[in-house]
C-alpha positions in Angstrom: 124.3 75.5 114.2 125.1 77.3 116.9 126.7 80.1 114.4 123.0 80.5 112.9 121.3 81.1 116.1 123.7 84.1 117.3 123.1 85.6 113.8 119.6 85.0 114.9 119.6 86.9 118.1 121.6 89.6 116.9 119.1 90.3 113.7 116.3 89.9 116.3 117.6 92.4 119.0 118.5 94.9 116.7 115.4 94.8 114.8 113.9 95.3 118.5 116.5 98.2 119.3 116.0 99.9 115.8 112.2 100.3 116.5 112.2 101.2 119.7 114.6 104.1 117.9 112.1 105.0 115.0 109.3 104.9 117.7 111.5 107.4 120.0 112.4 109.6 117.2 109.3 109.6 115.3 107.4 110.9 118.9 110.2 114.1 118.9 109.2 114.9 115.5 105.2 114.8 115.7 106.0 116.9 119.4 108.4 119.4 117.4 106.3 120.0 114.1 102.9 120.1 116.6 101.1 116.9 114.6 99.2 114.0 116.2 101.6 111.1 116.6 99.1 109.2 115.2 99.3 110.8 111.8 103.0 110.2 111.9 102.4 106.8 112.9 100.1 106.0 110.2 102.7 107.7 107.4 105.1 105.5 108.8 103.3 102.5 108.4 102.3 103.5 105.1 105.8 104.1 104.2 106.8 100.8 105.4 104.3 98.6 103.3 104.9 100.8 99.9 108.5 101.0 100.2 109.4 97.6 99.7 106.8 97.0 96.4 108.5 100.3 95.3 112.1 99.0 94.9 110.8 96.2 93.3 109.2 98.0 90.6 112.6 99.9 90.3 114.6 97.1 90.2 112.5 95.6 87.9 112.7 98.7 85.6 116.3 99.0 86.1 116.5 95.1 84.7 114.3 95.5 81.8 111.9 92.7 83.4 108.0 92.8 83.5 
């Protein structure tokens, strides 16, 4: 048990540390290219709901599944 919860803080503090990354790095890029960062937030959110359904599809294709 106890080896489930360290797996379980680790997954949870590096989920935390890899968005506060994206969120650092995605407010360089909409400074550098001159956008709003709430365009580049909104991409990125829109990214991040399609992408998953998109590998899906693939993978399904790839298996020859409906």
């Amino acid at each position: 048990m106890p080896e489930v919860f360290a797996k379980f803080l680790v997954s949870i503090l590096s989920l935390i540390f890899s968005a506060y990354l994206l969120l650092k790095f995605s407010e360089k890029l909409s400074s550098r290219i001159k956008i709003s960062p709430l365009i580049v937030g909104v991409t990125l959110v829109a990214i991040g709901t399609s992408l998953p359904e998109t590998f899906v599809a693939i993978s399904a294709i790839m298996q020859g599944a409906p």
